[in-house]
N, CA, C, O and CB atoms as a CASP TS submission, in Angstrom:
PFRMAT TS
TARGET T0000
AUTHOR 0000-0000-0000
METHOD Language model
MODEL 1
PARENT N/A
ATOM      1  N   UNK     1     113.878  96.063 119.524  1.00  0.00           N
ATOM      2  CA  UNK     1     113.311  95.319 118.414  1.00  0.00           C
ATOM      3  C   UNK     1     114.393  94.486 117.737  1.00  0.00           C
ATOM      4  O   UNK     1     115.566  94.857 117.711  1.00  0.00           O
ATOM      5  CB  UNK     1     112.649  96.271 117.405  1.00  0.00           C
ATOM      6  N   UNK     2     114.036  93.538 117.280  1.00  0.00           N
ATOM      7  CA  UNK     2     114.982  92.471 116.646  1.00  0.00           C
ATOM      8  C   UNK     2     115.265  92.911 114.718  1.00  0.00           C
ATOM      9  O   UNK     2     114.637  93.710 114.024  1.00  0.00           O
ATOM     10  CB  UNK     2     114.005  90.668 116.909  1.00  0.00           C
ATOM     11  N   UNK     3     116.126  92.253 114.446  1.00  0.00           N
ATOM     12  CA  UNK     3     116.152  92.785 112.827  1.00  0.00           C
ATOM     13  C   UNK     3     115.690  91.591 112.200  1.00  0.00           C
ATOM     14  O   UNK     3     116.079  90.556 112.742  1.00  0.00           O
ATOM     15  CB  UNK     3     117.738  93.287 112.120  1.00  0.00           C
ATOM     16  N   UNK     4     114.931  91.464 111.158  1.00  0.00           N
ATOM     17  CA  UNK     4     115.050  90.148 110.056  1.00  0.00           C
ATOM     18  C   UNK     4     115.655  90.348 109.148  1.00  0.00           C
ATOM     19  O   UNK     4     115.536  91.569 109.043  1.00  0.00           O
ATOM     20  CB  UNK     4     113.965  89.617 109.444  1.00  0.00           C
ATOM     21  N   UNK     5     116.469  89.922 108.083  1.00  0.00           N
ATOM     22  CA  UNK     5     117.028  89.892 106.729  1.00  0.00           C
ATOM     23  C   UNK     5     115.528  89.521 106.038  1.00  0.00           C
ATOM     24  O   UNK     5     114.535  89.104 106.634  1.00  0.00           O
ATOM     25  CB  UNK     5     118.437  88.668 106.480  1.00  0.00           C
ATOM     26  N   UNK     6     115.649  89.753 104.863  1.00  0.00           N
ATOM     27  CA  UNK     6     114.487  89.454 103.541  1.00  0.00           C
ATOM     28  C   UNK     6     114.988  89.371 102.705  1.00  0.00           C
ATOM     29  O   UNK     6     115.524  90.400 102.291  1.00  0.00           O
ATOM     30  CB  UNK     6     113.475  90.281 103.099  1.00  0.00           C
ATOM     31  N   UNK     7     115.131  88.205 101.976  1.00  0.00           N
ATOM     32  CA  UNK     7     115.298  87.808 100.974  1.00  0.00           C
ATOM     33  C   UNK     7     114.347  87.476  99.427  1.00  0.00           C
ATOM     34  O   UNK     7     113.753  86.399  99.381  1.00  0.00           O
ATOM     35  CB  UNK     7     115.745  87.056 101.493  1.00  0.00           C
ATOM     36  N   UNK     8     114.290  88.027  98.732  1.00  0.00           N
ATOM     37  CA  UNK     8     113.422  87.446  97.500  1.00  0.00           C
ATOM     38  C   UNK     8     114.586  85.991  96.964  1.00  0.00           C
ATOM     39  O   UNK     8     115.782  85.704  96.912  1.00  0.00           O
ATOM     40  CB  UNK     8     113.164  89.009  95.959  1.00  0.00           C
ATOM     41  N   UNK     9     113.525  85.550  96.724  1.00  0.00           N
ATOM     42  CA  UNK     9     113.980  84.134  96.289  1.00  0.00           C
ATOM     43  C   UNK     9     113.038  83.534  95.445  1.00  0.00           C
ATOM     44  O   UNK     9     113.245  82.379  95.073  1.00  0.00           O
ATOM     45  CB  UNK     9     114.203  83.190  97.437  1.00  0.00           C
ATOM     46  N   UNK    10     111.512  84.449  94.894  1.00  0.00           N
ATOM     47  CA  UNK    10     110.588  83.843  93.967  1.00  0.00           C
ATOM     48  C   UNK    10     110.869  85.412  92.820  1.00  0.00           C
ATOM     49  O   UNK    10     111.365  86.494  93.132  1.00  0.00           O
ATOM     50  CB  UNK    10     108.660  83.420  94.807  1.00  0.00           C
ATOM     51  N   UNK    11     110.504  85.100  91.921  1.00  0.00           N
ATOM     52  CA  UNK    11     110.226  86.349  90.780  1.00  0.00           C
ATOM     53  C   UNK    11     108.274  87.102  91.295  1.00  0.00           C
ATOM     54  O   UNK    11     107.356  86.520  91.871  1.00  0.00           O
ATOM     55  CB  UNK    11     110.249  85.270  88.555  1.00  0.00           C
ATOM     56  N   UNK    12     108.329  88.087  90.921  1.00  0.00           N
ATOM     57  CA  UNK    12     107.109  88.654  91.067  1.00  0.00           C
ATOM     58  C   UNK    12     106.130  88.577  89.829  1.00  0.00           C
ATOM     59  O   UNK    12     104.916  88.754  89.934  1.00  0.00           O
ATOM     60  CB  UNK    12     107.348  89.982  91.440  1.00  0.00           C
ATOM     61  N   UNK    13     106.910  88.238  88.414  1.00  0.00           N
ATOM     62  CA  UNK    13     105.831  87.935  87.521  1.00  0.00           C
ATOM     63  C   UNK    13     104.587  87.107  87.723  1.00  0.00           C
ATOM     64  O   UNK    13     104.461  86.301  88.645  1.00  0.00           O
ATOM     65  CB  UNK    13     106.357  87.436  86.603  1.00  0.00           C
ATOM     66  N   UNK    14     103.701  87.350  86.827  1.00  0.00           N
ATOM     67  CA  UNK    14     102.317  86.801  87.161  1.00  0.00           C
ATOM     68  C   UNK    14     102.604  87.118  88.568  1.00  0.00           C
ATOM     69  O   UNK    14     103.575  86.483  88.983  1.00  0.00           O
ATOM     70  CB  UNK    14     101.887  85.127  86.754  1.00  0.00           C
ATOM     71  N   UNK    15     102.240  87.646  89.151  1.00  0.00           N
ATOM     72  CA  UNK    15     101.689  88.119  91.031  1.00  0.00           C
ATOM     73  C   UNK    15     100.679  88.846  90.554  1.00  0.00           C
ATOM     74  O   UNK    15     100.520  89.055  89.352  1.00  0.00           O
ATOM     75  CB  UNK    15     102.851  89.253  92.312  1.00  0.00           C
ATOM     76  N   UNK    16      99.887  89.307  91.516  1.00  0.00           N
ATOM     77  CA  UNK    16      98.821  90.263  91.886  1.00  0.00           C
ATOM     78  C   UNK    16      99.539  91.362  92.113  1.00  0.00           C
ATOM     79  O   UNK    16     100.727  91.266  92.424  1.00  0.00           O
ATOM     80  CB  UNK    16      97.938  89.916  93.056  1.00  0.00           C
ATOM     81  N   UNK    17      98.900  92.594  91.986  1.00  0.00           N
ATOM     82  CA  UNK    17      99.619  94.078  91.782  1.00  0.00           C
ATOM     83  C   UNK    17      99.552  94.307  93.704  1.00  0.00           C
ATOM     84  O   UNK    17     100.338  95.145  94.146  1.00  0.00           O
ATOM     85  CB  UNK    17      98.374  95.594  90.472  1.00  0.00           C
ATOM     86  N   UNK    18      98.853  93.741  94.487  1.00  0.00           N
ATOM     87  CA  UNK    18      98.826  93.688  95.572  1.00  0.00           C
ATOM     88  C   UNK    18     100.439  93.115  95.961  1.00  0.00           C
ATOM     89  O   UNK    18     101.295  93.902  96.367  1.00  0.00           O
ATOM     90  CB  UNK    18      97.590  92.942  95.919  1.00  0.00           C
ATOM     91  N   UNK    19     100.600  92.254  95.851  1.00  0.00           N
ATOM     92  CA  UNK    19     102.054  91.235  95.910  1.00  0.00           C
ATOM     93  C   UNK    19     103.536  92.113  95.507  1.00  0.00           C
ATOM     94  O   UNK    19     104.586  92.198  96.145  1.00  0.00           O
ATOM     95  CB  UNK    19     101.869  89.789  94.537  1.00  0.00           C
ATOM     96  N   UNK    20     103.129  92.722  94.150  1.00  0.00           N
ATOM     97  CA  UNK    20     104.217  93.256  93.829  1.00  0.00           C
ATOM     98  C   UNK    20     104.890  94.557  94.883  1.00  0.00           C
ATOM     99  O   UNK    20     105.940  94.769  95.490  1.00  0.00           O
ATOM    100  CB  UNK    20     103.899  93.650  92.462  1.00  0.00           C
ATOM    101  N   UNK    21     103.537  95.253  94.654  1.00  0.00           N
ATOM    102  CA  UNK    21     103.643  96.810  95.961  1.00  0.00           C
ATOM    103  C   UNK    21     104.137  96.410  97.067  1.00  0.00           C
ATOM    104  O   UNK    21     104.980  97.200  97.491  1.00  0.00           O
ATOM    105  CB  UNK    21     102.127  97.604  96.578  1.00  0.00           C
ATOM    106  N   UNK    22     103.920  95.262  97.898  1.00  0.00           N
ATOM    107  CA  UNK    22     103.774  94.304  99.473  1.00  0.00           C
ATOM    108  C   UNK    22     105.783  94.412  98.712  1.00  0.00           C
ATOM    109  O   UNK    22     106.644  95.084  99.280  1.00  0.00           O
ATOM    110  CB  UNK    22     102.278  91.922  99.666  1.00  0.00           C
ATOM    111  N   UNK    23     106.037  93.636  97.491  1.00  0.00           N
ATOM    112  CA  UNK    23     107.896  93.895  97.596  1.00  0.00           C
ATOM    113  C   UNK    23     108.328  94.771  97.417  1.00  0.00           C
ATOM    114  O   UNK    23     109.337  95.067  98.055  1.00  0.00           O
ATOM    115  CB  UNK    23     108.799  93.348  96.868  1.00  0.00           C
ATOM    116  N   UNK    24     107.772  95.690  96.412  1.00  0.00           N
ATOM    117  CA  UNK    24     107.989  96.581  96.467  1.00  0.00           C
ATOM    118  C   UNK    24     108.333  97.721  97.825  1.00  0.00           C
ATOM    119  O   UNK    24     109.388  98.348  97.925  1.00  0.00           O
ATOM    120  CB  UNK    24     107.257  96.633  95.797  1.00  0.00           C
ATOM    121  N   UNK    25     107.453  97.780  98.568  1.00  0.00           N
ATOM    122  CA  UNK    25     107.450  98.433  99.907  1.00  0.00           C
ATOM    123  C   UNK    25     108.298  97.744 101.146  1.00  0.00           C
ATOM    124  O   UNK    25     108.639  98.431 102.109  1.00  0.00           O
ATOM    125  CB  UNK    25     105.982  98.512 100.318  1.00  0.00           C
ATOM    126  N   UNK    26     108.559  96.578 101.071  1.00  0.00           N
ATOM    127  CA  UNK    26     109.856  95.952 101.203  1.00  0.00           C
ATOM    128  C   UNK    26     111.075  96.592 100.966  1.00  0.00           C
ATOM    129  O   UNK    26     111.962  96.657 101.818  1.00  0.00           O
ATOM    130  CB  UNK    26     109.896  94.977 100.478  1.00  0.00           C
ATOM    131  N   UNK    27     111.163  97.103  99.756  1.00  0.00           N
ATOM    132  CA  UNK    27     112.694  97.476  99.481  1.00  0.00           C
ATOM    133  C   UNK    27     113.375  96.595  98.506  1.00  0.00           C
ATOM    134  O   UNK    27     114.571  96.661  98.221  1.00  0.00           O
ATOM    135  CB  UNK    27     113.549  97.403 100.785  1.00  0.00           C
ATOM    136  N   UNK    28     112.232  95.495  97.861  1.00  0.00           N
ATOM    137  CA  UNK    28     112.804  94.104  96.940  1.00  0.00           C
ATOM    138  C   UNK    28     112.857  94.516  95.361  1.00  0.00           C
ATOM    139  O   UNK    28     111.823  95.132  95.100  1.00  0.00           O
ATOM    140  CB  UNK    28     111.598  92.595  97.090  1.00  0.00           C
ATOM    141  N   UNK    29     113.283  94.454  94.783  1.00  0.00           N
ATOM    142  CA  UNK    29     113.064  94.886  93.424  1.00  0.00           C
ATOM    143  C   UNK    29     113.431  93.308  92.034  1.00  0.00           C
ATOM    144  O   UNK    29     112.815  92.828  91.082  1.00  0.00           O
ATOM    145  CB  UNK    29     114.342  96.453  93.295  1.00  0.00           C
ATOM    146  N   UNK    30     114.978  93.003  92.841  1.00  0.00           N
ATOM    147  CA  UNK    30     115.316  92.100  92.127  1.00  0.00           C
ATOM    148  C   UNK    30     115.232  90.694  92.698  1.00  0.00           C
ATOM    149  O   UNK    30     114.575  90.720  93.739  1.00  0.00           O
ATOM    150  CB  UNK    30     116.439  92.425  91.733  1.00  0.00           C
ATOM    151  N   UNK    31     115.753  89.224  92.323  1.00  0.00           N
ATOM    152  CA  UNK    31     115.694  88.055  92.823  1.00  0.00           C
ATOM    153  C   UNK    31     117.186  88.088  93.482  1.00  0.00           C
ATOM    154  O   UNK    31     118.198  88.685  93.117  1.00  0.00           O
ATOM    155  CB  UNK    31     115.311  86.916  91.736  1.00  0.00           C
ATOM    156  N   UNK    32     117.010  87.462  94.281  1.00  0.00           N
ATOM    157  CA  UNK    32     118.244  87.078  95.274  1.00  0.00           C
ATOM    158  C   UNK    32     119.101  88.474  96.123  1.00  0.00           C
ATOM    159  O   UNK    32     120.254  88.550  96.548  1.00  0.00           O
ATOM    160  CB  UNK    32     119.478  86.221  94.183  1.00  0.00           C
ATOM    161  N   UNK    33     117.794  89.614  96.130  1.00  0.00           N
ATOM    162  CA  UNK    33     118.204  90.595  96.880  1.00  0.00           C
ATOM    163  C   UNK    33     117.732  90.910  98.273  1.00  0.00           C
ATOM    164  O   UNK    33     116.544  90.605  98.376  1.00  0.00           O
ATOM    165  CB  UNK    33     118.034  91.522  96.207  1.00  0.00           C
ATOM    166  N   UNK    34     117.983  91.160  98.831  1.00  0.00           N
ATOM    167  CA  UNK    34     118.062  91.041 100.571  1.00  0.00           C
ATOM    168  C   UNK    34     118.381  92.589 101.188  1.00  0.00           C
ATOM    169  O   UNK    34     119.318  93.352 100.951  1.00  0.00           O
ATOM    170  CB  UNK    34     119.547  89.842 101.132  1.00  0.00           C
ATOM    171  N   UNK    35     117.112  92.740 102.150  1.00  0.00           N
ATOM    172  CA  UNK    35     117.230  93.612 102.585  1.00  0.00           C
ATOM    173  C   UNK    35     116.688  93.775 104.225  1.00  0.00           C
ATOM    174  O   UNK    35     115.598  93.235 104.415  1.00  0.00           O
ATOM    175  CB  UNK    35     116.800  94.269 101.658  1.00  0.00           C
ATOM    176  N   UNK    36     117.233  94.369 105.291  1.00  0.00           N
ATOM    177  CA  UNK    36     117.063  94.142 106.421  1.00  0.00           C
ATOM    178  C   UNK    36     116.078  95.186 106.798  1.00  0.00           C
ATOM    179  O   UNK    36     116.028  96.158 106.044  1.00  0.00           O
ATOM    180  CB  UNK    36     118.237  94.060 107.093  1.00  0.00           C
ATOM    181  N   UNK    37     115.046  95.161 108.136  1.00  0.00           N
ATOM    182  CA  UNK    37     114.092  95.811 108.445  1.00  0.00           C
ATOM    183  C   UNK    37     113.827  95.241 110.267  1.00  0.00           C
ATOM    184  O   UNK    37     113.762  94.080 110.672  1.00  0.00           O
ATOM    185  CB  UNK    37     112.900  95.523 107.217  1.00  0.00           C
ATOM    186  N   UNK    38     113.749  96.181 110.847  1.00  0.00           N
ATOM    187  CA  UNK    38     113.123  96.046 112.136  1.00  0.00           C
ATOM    188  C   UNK    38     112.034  95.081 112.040  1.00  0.00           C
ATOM    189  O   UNK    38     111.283  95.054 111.066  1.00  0.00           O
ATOM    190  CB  UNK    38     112.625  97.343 112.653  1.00  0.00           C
ATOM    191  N   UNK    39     111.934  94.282 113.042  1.00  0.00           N
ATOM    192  CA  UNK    39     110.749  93.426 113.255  1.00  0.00           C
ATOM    193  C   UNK    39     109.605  93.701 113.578  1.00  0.00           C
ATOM    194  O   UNK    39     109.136  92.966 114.447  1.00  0.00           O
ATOM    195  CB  UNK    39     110.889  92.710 113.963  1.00  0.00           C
ATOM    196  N   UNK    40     108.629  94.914 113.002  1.00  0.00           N
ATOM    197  CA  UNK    40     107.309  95.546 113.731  1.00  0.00           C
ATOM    198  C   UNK    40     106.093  94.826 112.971  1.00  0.00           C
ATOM    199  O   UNK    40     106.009  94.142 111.950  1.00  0.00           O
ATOM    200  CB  UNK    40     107.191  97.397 113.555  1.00  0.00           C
ATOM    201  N   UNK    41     105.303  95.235 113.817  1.00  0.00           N
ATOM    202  CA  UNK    41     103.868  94.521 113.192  1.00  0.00           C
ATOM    203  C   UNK    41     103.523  94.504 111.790  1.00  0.00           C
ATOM    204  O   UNK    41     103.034  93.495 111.282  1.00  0.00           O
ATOM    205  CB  UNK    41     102.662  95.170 113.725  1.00  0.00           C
ATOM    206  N   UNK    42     103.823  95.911 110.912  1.00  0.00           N
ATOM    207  CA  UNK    42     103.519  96.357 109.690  1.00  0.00           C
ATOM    208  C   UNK    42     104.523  95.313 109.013  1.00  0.00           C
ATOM    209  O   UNK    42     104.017  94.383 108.387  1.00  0.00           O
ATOM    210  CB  UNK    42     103.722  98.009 109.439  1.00  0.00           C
ATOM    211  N   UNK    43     105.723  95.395 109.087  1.00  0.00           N
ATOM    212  CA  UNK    43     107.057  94.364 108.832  1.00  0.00           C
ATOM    213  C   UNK    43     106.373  92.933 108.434  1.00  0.00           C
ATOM    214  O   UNK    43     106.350  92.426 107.313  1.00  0.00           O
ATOM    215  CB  UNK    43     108.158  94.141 110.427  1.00  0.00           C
ATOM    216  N   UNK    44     105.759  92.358 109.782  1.00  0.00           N
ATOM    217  CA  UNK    44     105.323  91.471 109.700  1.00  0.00           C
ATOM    218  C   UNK    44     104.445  90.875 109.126  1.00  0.00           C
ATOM    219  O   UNK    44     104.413  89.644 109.106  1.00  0.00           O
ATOM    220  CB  UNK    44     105.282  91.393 110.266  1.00  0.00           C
ATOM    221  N   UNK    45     103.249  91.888 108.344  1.00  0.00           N
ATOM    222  CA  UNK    45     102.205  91.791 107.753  1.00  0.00           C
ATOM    223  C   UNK    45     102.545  91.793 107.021  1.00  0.00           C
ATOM    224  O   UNK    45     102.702  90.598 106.771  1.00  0.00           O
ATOM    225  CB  UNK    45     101.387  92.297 107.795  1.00  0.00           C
ATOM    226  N   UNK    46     103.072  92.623 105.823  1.00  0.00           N
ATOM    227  CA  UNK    46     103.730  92.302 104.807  1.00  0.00           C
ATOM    228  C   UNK    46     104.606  91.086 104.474  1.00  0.00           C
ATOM    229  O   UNK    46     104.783  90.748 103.303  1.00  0.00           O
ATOM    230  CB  UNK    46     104.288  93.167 104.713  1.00  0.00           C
ATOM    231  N   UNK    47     105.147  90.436 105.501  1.00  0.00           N
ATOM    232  CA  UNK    47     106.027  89.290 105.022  1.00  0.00           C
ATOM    233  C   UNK    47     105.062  88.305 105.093  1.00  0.00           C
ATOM    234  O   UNK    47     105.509  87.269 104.600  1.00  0.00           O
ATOM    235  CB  UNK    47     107.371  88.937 105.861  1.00  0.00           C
ATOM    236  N   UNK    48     103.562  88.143 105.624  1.00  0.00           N
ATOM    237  CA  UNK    48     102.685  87.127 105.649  1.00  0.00           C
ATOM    238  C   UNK    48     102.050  87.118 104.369  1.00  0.00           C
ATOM    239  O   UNK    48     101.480  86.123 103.923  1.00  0.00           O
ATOM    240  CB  UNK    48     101.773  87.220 106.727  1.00  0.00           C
ATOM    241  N   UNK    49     102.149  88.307 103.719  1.00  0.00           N
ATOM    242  CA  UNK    49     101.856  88.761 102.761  1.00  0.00           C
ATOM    243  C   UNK    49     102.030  87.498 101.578  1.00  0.00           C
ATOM    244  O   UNK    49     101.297  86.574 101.224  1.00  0.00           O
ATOM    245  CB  UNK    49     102.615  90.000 102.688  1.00  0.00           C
ATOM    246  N   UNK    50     103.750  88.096 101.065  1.00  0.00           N
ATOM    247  CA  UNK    50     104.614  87.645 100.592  1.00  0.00           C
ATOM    248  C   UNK    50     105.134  86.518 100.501  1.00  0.00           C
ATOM    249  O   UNK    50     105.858  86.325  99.524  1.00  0.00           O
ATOM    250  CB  UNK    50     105.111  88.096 100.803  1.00  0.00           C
ATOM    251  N   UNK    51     104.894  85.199 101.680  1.00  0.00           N
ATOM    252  CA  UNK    51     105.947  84.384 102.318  1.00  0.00           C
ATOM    253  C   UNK    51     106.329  83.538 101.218  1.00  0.00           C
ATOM    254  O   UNK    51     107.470  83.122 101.019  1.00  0.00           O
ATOM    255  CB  UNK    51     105.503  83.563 103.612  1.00  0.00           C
ATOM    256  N   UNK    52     105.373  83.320 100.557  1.00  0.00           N
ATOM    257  CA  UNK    52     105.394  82.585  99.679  1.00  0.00           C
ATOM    258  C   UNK    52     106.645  82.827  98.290  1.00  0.00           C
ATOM    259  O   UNK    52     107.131  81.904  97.635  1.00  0.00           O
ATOM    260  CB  UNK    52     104.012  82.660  99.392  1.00  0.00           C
ATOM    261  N   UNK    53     106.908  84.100  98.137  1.00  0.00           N
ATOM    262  CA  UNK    53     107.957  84.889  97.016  1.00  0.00           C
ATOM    263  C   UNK    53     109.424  84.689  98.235  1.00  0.00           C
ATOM    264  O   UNK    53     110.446  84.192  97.762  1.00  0.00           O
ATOM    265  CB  UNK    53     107.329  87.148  96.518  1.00  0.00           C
ATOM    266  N   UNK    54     109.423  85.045  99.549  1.00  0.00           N
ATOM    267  CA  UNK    54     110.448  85.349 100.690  1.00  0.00           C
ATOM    268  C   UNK    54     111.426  84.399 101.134  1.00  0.00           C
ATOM    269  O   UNK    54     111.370  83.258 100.676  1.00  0.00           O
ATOM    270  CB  UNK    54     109.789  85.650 101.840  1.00  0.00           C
ATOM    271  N   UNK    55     112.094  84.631 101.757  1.00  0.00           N
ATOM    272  CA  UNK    55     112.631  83.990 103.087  1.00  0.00           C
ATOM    273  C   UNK    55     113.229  84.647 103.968  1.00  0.00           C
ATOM    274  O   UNK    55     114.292  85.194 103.673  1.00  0.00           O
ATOM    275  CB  UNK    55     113.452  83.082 102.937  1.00  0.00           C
ATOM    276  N   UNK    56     112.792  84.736 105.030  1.00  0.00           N
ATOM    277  CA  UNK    56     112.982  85.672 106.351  1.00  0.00           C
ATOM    278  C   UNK    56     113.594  85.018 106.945  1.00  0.00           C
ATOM    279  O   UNK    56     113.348  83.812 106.980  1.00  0.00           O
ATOM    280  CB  UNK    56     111.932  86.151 107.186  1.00  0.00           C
ATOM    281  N   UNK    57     114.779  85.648 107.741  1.00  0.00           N
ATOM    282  CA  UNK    57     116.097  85.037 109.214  1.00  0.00           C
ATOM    283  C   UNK    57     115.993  86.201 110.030  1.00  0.00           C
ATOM    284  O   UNK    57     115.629  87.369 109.898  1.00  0.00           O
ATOM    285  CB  UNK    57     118.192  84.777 108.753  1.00  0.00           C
ATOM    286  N   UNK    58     116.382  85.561 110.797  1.00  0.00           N
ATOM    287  CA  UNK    58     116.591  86.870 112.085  1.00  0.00           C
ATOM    288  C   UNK    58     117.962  87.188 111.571  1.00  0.00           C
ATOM    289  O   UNK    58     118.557  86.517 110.727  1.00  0.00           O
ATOM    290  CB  UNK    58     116.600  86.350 114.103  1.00  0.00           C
ATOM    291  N   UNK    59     118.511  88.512 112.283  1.00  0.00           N
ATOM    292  CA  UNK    59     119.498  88.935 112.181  1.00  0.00           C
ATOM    293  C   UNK    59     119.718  88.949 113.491  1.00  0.00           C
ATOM    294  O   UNK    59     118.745  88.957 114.245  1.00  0.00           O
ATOM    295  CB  UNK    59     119.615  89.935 111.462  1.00  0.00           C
ATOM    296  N   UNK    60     121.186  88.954 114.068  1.00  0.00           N
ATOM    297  CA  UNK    60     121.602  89.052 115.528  1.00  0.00           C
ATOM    298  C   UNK    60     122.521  90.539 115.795  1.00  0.00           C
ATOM    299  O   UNK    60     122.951  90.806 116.917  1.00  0.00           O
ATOM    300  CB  UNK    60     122.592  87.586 115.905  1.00  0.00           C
TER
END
């Protein structure tokens, strides 16, 4: 499996309590914090989630 980095790069105020949990369960708490995760389906759903708050890279 490949890794992505995750980055928050939007604030979660005003979000949907759906949105927040989706960073929450991420591992995101603050802005400009980054956290890495295997690339699996669940991974992925959640960042489709989100994309909009994110920014996802591969990691090598």
């Amino acid at each position: 499996m490949s890794k992505v980095k995750i980055t928050q790069v939007r604030s979660a105020i005003n979000r949907t309590g759906r949105q927040k949990r989706t960073l929450e369960a991420l591992g995101l708490r603050k802005m400009n914090q980054s956290v890495e995760h295997e690339a699996t389906a669940q991974v992925k759903g959640m960042i489709a989630r989100v994309s909009h708050l994110i920014t996802v890279e591969e990691v090598q």
